[in-house]
C-alpha positions in Angstrom: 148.1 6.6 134.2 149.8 8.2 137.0 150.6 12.0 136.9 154.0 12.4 139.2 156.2 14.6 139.5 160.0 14.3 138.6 161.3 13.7 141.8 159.5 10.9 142.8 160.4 9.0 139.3 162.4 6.9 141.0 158.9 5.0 142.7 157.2 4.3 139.1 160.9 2.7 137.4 159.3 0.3 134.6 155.7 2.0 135.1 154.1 4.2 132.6 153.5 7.9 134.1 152.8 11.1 133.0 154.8 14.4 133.8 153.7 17.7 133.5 156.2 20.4 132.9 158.5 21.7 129.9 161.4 21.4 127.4 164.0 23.0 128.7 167.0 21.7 126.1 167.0 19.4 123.5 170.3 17.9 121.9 169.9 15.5 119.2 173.0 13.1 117.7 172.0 11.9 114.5 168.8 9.7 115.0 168.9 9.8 118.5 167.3 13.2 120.4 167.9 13.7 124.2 164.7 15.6 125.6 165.2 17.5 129.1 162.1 18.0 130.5 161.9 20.1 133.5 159.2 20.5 136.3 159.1 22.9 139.7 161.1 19.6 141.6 163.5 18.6 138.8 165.0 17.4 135.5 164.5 14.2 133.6 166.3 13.2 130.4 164.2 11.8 128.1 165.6 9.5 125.0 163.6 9.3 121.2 165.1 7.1 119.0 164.1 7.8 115.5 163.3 3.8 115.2 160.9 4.0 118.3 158.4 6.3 116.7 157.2 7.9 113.6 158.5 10.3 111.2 156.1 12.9 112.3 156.6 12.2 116.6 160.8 12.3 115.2 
């Protein structure tokens, strides 16, 4: 797996990467969380569903 970082997400869209860096907000609506992950080049918003993963990831 390839370890990126956020600003150059756009090259891996559909791929499975890694990024290293940390939480900087989370919002959460119900069973839906919105993760912002944050590195030394950037943000990413990140999206859990509740449905996607267990009851211990959620």
């Amino acid at each position: 797996m390839n370890q990126i970082n956020v600003e150059k997400l756009k090259k891996f869209i559909g791929k499975e990467v890694q990024i290293n860096g940390w939480v900087y907000n989370i919002r959460s609506i119900g069973k839906i969380w919105f993760v912002i992950v944050r590195d030394g080049t950037g943000y990413v918003q990140c999206v859990v569903s509740k449905n996607d993963v267990t009851e211990d990831v959620f």
